[in-house]
Z-matrix of the N, CA and C atoms (Angstrom, degrees):
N
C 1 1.449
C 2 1.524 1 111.01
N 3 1.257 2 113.88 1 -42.12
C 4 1.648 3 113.59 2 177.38
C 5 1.662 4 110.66 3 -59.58
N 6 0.858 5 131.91 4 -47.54
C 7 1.511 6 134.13 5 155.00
C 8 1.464 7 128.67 6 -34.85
N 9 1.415 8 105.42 7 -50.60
C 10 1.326 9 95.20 8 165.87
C 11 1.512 10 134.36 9 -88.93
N 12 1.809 11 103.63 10 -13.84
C 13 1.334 12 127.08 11 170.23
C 14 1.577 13 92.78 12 -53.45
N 15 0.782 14 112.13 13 -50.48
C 16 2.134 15 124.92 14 -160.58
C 17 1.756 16 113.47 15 -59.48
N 18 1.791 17 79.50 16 -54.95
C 19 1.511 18 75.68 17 158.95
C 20 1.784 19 137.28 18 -93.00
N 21 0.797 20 78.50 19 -12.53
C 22 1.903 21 77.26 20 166.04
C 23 1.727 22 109.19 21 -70.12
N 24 1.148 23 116.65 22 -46.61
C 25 1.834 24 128.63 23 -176.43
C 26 1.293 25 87.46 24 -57.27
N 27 1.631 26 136.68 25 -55.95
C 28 1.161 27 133.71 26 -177.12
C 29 1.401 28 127.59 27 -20.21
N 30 1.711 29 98.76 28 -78.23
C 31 1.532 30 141.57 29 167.71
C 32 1.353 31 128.50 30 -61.89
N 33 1.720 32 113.14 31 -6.69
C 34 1.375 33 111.72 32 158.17
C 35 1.676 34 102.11 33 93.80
N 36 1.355 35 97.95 34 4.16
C 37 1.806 36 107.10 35 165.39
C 38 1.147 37 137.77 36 -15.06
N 39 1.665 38 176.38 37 49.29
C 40 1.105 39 138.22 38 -130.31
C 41 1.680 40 93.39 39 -94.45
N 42 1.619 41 100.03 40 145.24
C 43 1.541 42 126.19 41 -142.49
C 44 1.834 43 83.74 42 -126.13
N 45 1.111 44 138.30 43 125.25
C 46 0.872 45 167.08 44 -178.06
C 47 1.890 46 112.92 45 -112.69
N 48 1.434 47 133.97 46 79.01
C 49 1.277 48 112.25 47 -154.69
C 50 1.677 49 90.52 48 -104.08
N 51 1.407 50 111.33 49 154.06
C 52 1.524 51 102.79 50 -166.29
C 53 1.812 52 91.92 51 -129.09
N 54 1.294 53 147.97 52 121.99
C 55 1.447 54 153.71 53 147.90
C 56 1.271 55 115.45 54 -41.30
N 57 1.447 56 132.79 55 90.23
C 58 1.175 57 119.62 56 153.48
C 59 1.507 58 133.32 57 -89.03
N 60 1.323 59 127.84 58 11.02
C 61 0.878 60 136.50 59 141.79
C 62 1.690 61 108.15 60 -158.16
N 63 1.822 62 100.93 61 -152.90
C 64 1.524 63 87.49 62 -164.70
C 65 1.696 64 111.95 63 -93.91
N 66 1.228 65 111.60 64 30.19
C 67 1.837 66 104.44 65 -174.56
C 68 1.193 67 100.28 66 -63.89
N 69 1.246 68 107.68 67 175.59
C 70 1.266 69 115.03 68 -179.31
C 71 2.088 70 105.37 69 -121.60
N 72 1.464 71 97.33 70 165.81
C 73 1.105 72 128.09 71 -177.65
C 74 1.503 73 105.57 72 -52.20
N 75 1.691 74 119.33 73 106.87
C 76 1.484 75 112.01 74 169.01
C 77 1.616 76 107.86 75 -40.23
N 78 1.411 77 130.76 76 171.80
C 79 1.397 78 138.29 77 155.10
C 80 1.580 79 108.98 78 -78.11
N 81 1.076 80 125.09 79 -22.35
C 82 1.442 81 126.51 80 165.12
C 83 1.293 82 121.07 81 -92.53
N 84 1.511 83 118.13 82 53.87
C 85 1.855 84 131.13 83 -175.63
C 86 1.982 85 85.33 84 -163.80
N 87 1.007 86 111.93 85 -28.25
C 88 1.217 87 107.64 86 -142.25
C 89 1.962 88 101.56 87 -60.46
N 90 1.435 89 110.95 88 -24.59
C 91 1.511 90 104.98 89 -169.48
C 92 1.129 91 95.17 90 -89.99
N 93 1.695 92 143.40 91 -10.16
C 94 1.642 93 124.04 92 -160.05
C 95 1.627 94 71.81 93 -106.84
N 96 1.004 95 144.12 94 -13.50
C 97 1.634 96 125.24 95 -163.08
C 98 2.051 97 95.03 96 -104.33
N 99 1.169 98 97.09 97 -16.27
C 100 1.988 99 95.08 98 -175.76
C 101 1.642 100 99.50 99 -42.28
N 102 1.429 101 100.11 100 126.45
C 103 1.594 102 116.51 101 154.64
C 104 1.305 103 105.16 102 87.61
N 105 1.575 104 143.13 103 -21.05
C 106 1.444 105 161.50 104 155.57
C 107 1.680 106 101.38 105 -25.52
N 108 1.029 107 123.55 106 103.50
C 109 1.336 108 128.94 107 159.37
C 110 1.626 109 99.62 108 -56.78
N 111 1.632 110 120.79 109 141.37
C 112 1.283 111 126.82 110 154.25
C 113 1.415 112 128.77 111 -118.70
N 114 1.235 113 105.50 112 160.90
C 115 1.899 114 117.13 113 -160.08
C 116 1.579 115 80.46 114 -99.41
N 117 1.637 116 108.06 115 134.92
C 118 1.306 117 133.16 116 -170.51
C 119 1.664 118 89.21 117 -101.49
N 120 1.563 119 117.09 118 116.77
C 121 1.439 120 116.34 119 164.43
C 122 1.210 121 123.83 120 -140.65
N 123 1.737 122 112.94 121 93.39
C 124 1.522 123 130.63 122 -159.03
C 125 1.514 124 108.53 123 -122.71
N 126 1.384 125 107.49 124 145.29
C 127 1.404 126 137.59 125 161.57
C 128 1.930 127 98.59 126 -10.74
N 129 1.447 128 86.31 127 124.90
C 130 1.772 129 94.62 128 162.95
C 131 1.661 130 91.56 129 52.37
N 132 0.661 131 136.36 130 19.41
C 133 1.684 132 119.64 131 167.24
C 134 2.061 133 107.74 132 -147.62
N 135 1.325 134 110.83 133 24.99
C 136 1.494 135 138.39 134 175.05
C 137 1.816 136 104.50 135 -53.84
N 138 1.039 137 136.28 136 -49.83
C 139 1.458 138 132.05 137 174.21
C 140 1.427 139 104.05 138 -56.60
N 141 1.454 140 130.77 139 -56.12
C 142 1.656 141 133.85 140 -177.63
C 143 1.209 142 81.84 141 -65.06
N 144 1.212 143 154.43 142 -76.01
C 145 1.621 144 141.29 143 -133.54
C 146 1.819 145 89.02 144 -63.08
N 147 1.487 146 116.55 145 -68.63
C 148 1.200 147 111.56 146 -167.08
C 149 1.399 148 114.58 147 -60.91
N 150 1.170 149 146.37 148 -29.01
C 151 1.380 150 150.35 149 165.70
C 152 2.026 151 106.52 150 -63.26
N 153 0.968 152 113.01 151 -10.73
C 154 1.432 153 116.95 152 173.43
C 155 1.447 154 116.59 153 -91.34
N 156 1.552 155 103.70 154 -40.43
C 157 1.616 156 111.44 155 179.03
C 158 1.329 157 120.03 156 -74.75
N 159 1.907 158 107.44 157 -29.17
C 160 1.538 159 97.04 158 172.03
C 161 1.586 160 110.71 159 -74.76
N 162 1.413 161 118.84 160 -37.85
C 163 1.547 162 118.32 161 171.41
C 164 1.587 163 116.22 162 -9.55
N 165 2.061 164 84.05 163 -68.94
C 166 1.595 165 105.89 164 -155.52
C 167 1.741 166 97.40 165 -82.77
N 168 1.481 167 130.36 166 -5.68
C 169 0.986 168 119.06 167 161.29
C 170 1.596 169 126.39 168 -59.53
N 171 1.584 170 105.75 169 -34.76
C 172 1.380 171 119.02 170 -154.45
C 173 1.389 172 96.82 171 -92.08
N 174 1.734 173 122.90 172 -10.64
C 175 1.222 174 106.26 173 -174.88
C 176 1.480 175 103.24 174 -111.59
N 177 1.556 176 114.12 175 30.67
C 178 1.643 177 129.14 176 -174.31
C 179 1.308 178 95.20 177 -110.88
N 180 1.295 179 136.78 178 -25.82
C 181 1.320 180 156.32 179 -174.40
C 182 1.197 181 142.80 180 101.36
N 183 2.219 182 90.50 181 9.42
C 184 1.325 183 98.50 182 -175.35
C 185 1.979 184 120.29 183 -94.17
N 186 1.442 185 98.99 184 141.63
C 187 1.383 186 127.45 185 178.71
C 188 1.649 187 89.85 186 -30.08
N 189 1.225 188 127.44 187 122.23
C 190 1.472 189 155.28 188 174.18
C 191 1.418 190 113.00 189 -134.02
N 192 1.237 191 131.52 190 96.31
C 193 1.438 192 154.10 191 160.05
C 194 1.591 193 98.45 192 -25.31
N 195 1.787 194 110.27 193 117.25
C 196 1.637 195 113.13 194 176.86
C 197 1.054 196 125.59 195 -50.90
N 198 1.211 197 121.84 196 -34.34
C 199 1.992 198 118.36 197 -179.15
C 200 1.889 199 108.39 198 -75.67
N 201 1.825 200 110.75 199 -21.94
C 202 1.517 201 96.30 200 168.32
C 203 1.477 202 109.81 201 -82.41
N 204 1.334 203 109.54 202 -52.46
C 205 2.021 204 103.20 203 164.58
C 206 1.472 205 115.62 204 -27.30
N 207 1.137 206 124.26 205 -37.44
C 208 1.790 207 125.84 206 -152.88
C 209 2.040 208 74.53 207 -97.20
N 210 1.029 209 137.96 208 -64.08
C 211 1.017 210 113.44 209 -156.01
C 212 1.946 211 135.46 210 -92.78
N 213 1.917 212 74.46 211 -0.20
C 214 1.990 213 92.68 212 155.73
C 215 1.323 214 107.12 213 -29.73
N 216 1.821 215 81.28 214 -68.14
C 217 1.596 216 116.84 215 -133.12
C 218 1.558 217 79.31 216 -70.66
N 219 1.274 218 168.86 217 -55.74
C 220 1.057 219 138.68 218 -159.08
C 221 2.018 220 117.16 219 -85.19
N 222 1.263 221 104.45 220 7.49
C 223 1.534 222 102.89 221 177.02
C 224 1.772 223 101.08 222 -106.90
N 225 1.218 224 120.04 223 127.16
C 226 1.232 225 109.82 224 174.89
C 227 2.103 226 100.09 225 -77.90
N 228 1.406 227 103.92 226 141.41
C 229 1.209 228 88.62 227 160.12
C 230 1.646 229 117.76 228 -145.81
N 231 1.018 230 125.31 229 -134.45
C 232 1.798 231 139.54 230 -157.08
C 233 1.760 232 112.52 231 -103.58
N 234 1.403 233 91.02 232 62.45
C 235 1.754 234 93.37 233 177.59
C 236 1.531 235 100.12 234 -116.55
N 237 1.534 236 103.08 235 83.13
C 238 1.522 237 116.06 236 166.62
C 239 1.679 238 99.61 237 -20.04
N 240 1.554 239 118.65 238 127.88
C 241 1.609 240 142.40 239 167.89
C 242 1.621 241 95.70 240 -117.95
N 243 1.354 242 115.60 241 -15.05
C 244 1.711 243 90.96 242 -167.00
C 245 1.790 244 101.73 243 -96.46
N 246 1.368 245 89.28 244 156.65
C 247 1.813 246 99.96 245 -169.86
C 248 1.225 247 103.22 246 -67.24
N 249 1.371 248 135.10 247 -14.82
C 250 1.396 249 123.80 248 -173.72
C 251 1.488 250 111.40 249 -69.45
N 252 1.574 251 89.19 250 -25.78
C 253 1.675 252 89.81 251 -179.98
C 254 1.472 253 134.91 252 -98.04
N 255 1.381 254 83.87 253 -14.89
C 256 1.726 255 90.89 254 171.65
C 257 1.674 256 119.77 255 -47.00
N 258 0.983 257 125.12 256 145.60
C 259 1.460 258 137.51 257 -158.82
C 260 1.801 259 126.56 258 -106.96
């Protein structure tokens, strides 16, 4: 994954990082992931995780089908805001 993390940061990628649980960030991800908001996607709480990723898809610029947009936007879900988590 660090390899391809590397090269995508390279190439101007947009990097989408998603939490599936709580590990933490190798030190070798840590500069292509700096400042990257991440999509929180945990146990028993999988509908908010997935209603968060299409969100943060649609605001990456990718093509998101209207009935999943329409029903993001009514699930609040898991788009880490706190700085601890930023990446």
């Amino acid at each position: 994954v660090v390899k391809e993390l590397a090269l995508a940061s390279e190439r101007r990628k947009k990097i989408l990082p998603v939490c599936l649980d709580s590990s933490g960030i190798p030190k070798s991800m840590e500069y292509q992931l700096a400042g990257i908001q991440r999509v929180e996607y945990v146990e028993r709480e999988e509908e908010r995780g997935l209603q968060a990723m299409i969100r943060s898809l649609g605001k990456l610029g990718v093509t998101v089908c209207e009935e999943a947009s329409q029903e993001a936007a009514k699930t609040p879900g898991f788009i880490s805001h706190d700085p601890s988590h930023h990446i």
